[in-house]
N, CA, C and O of each residue as an XYZ file, in Angstrom:
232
protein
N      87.065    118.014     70.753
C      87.122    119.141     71.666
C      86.625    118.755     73.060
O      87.101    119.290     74.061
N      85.658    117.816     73.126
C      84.763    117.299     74.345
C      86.048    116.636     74.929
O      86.448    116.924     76.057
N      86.634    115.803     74.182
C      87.461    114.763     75.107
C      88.690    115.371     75.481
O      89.482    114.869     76.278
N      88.829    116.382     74.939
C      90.277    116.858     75.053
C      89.843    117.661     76.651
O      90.372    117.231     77.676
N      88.856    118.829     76.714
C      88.291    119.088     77.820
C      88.213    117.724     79.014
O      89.030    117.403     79.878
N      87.389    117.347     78.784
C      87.202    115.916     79.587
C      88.911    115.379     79.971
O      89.180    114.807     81.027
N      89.473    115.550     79.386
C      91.141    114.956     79.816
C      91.782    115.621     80.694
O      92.433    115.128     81.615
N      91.591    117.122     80.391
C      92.246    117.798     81.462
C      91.591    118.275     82.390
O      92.132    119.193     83.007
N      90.290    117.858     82.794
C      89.895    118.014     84.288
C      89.961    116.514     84.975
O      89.791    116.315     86.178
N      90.235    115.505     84.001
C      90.945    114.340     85.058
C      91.845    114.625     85.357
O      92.038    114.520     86.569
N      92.905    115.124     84.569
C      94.283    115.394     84.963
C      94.026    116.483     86.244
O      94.250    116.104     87.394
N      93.529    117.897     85.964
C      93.671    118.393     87.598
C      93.025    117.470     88.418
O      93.544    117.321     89.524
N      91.976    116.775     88.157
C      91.057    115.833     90.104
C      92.369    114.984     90.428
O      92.837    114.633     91.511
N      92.807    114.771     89.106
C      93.979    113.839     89.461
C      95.352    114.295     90.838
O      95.839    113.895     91.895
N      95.434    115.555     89.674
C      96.536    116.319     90.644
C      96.122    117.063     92.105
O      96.974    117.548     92.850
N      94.799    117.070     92.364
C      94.350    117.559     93.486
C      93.659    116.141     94.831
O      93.164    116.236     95.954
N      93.970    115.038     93.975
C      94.112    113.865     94.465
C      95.647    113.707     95.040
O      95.873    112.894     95.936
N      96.379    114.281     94.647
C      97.891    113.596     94.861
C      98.289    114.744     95.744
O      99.063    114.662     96.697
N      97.622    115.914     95.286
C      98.355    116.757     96.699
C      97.626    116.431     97.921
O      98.085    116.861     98.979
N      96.499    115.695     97.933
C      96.152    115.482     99.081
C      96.068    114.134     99.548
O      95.429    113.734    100.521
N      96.795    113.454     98.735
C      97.611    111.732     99.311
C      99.000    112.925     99.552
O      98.643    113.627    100.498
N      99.743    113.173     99.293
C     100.842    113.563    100.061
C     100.804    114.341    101.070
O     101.939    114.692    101.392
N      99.840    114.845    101.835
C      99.146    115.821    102.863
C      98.992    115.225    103.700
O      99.189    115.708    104.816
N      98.479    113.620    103.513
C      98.345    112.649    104.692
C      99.603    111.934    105.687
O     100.518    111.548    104.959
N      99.783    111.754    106.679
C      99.815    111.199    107.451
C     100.201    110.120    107.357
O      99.801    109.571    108.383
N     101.133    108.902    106.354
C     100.937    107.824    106.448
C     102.241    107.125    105.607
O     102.842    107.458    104.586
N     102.331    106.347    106.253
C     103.349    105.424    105.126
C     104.191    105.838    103.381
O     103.424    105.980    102.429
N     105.365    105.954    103.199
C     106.122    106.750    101.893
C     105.268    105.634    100.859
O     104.855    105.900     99.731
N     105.155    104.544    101.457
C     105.033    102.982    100.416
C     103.543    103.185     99.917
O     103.191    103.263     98.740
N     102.614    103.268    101.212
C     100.961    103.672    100.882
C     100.771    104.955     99.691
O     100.111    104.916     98.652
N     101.692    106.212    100.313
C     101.590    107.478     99.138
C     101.864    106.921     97.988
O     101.147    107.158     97.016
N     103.082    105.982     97.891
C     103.687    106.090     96.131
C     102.251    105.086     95.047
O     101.774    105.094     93.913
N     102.059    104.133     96.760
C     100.943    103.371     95.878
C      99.790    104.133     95.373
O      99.561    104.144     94.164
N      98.951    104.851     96.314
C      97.840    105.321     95.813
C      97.935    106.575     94.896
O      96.938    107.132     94.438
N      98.995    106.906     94.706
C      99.352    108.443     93.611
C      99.747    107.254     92.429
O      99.433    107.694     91.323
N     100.233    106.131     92.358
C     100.880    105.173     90.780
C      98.832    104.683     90.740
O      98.186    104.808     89.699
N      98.223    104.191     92.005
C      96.642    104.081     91.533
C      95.794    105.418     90.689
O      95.067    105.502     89.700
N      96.336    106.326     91.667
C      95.609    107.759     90.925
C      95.593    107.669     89.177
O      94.644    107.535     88.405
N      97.193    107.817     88.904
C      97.616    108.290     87.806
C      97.420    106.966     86.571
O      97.511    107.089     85.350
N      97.172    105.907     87.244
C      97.350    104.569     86.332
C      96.213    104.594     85.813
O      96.110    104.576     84.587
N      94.898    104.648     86.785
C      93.829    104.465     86.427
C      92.824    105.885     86.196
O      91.839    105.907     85.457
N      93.262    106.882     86.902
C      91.927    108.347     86.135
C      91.588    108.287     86.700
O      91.911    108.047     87.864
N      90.596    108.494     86.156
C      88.998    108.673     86.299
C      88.661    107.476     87.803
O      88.214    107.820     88.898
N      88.981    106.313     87.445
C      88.655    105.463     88.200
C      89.162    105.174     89.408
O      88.579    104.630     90.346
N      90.520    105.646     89.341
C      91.715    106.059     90.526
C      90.739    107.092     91.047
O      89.801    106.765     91.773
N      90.931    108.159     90.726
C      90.002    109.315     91.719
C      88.862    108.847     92.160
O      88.719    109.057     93.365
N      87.885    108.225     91.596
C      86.698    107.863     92.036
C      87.043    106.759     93.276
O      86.425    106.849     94.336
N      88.128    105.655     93.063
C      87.889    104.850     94.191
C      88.929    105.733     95.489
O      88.876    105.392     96.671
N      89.654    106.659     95.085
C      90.360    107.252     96.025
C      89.087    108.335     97.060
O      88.805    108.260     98.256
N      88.717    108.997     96.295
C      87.598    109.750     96.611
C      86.388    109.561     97.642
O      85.978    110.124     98.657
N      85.975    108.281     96.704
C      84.917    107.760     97.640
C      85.008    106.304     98.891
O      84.258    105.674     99.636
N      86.069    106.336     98.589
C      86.403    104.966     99.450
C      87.869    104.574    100.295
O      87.955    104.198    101.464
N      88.920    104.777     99.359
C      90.142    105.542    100.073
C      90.686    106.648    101.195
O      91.412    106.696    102.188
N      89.754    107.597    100.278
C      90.698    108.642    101.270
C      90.135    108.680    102.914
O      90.863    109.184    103.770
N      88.682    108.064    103.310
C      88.277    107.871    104.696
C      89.362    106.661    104.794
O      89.785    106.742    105.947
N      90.035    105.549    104.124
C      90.538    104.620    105.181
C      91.843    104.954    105.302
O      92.413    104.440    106.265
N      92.510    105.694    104.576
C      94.053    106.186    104.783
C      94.113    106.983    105.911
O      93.244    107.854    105.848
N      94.649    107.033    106.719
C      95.085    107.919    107.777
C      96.134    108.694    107.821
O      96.349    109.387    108.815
């Protein structure tokens, strides 16, 4: 029950990660990459998008 919870609030950070890589400003090639990073990796996609990504994307 824990993990199943736990799955689908990666899945929305996920999806609230990708609406806001497509919101940006920047390259079709940069979006497809960092939304295939989002979704490939989770948890870990959001975290490096989050904290480290989304200041260097423009």
């Amino acid at each position: 029950m824990l993990a199943t919870i736990i799955a689908i609030l990666g899945w929305i950070v996920a999806i609230w990660c990708i609406i806001d890589i497509l919101k940006k400003k920047c390259d079709l090639i940069k979006k497809i990459l960092l939304i295939v990073l989002v979704l490939a990796l989770n948890w870990i996609g959001v975290a490096l998008y989050y904290f480290w990504l989304r200041k260097a994307v423009n």
